[in-house]
Structures are given as structure tokens and as C-alpha cells.
N, C-alpha and C positions, 0 to 999 in steps of 0.2 A: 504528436501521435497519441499521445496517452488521452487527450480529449475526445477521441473519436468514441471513448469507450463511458465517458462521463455524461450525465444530463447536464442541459443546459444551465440547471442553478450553480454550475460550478467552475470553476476557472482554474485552468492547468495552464503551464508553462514548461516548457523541456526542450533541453541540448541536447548535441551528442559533442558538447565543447566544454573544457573549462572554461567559466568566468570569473572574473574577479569584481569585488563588491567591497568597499571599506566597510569594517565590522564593528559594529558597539561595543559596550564593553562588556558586558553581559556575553556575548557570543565570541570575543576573543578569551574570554573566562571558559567558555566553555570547551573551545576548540584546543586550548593548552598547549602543552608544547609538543601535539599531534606530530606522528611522520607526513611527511609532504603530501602525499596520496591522499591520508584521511583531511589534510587542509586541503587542500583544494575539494575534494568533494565538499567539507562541510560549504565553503564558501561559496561553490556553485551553489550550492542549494537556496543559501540565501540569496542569491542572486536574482534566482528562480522565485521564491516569496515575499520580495519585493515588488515583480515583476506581474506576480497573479494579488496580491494582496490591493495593487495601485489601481484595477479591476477593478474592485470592487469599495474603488475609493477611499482607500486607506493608505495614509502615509508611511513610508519606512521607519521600521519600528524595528528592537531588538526580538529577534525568533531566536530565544534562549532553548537547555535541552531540561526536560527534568529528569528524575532521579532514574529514569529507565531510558533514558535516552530519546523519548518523544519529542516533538518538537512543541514546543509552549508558545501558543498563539496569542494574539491579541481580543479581549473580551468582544464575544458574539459573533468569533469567527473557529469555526474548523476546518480542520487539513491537514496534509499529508505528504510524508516526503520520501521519494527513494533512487538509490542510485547503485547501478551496478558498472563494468567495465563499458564503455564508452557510451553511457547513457543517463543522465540524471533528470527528475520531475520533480516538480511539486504541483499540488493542488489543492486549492481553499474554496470554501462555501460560508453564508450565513450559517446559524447556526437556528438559526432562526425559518430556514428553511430546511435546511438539512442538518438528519442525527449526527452524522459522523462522515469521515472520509479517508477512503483506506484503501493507495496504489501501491503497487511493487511493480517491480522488473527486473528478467532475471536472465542472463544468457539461456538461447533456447538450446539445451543442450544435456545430457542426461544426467541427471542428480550422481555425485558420485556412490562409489559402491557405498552400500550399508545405510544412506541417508532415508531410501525408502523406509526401512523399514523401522526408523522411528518418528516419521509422520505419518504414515499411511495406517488408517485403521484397520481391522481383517475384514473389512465389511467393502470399505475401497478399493482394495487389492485387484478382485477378479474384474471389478466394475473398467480401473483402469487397464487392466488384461486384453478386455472388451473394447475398449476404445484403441488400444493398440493396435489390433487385429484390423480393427475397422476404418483406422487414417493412422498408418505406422507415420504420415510424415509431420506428425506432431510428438512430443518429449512430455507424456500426458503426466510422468512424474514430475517432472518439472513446473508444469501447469499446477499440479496438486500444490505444491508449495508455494509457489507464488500465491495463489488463491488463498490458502492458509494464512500466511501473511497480511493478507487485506485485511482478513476477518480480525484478527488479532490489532489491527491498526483500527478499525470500527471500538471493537472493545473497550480496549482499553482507558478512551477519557472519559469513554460511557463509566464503566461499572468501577475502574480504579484497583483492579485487582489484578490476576495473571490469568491467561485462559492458554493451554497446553495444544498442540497439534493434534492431540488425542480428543479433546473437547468440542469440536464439529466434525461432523459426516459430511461429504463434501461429494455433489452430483453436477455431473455435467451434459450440458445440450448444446453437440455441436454444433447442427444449423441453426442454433441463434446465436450461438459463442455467449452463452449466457453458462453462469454456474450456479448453483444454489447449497449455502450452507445452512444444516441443520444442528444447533446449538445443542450440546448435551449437559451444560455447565447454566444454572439457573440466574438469571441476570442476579447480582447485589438487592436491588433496591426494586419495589413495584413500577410498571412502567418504565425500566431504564431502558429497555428494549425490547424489538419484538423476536421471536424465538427461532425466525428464520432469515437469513441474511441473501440476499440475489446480488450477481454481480457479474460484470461482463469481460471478454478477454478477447484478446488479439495477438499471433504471432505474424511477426511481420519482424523484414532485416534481422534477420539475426536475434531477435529479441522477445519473449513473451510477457504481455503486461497483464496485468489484472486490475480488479475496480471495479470497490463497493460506495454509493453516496446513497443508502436509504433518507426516502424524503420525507419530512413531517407530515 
């Protein structure tokens, strides 16, 4: 499902099942002596990044976490991983074609109390007000977040630092189910990015995804 929302340079993979996958040791380091829940998600995941990774011609290899929890690829590949209740994906690209790659998913359903209002910035509020109004049967704070998420998942291998919910402005066009975030937080380095991020979404089953792969 979550591929319908990615260009073609890119390769996704997604359950609504756990799988089981034998894990290196790098990635049983990682996973620790996790509750059952978080083992099985991590290891679906891997399941899933062997399975998009084999795409693109790459043998199974350890997808270790680093110090923020990202998932640490294999050199000259990016991607991206996420999983919520009865839903897990992953997705990888060259890197070589593509800057970065950055899915969430998220039960379509409304952020709990108090969550808007420490993502949402005062400039997004009425905007999402508006969109309420105009298709109540979408959970556009929800949307908000998910989308947020992406962006922060682009980010991050790019510039190496933290980028806050408060550091994109975040606009949406329903009839293309396209979103577009505006970066308020200046990239690290020259050229590590460009200063606006597009990305596309879908609610469908029960579920709202998002998905940003800027191209080279």
C-alpha cells in the first residue's frame, strides 16, 4: 500500500502480519531484551528490508539502529521504516538517485488530547480548521503528524542533527493528496538540502500513510 504513494526509484515492502526473519548480531544487539511487541515489530521490519533491499540487489545484511534509533543502511542505499498497530513497511532507494526516504503510518484516528498542540504551528491550526470543515472524513491532525514524521525521517541522515515539529510549516492539497513542507530550520551544511520537501498521502483501511523520496 505504501508504494502507491512512492516514485518508481523506490522499493517498499509492507504487512499487516508479523514476520519472523533470523537476525544478525548487530540487530539482536540492538533489539535487546525488548518486550515481545517491540521484538516482533523490530523484526518484522527486518523482514521487510531484506525483502525491499533484495530489489534492488542487495544481499541480507545487518539493518543495525543508530544512536537515535534510525535504521543504518547499507552504503549507497536510503530508507525508511515504520510501524504502527497492525501495520509495518519499509522502503529503500539508491542513494544515488534519491536524497532520502521518509514513510510513517499511523492509525487514522484523532491525535490524542493535547498532542495538537505541540506539533501544530499557529500558522497550521486554522489552515487544518479548513480542511476539517471541507472533508471532516479525514483526522487532518493526524495527517499533520504523520507528515511531520516523514520530514524528520528525510532529515535526519541528510543534516545529522534534530529538527523539532515546530521547524516545518506543513500545507496540504487534497485533490492530489500531495503535502508540501516548508523548512524553517537551515540545512547543516551547503547543499545538504533543498528548503522545501513534497510528499504524498493516503488514507485507506483504517490507516494514514505519508511519503517523502526527493529525487536527485
Amino acid at each position: 500500500m505504501i508504494e502507491e504513494i512512492l516514485s518508481a526509484a523506490v522499493f517498499a515492502e509492507d504487512t499487516r502480519e508479523d514476520l519472523e526473519v533470523e537476525l544478525f548480531p548487530d540487530e539482536l544487539a540492538a533489539v535487546g531484551r525488548s518486550v515481545e511487541k517491540r521484538r516482533l515489530e523490530f523484526t518484522t521490519a527486518r523482514a521487510l528490508a531484506r525483502q525491499a533491499l533484495a530489489r534492488l540487489g542487495i544481499a541480507p545484511c545487518a539493518i543495525a539502529n543508530g544512536d537515535r534509533g534510525q535504521p543504518l543502511w547499507p552504503a549507497g542505499v536510503v530508507g525508511s521504516i515504520t510501524h504502527c498497530a497492525g501495520y509495518r513497511a519499509c522502503a529503500v532507494a539508491r542513494a544515488s538517485e534519491v536524497m532520502g526516504v521518509g514513510i510513517d503510518a499511523e492509525p487514522h484516528a484523532p491525535l490524542p488530547d493535547g498532542v495538537l498542540g505541540q506539533i501544530a504551528r499557529a500558522e497550521e491550526r486554522p489552515r487544518l480548521a479548513a480542511l476539517a470543515d471541507a472533508e471532516p472524513q479525514v483526522h487532518w491532525d493526524r495527517l499533520l503528524f504523520c507528515a511531520k514524521e516523514t520530514v524528520y525521517k528525510v532529515w535526519f541522515p541528510l543534516a545529522g542533527c534534530w529538527l523539532g515539529f515546530e521547524d516545518a510549516v506543513l500545507t496540504f492539497d487534497p485533490p492530489a493528496r500531495v503535502f508540501r513542507a516548508r523548512l524553517l530550520k537551515p540545512w547543516p551544511q551547503p547543499g545538504g538540502g533543498p528548503p522545501t520537501l513534497e510528499g504524498r498521502w493516503l488514507v485507506r483501511d483504517g490507516l494514514v500513510l505519508a511519503a517523502i523520496a526527493p529525487a536527485r
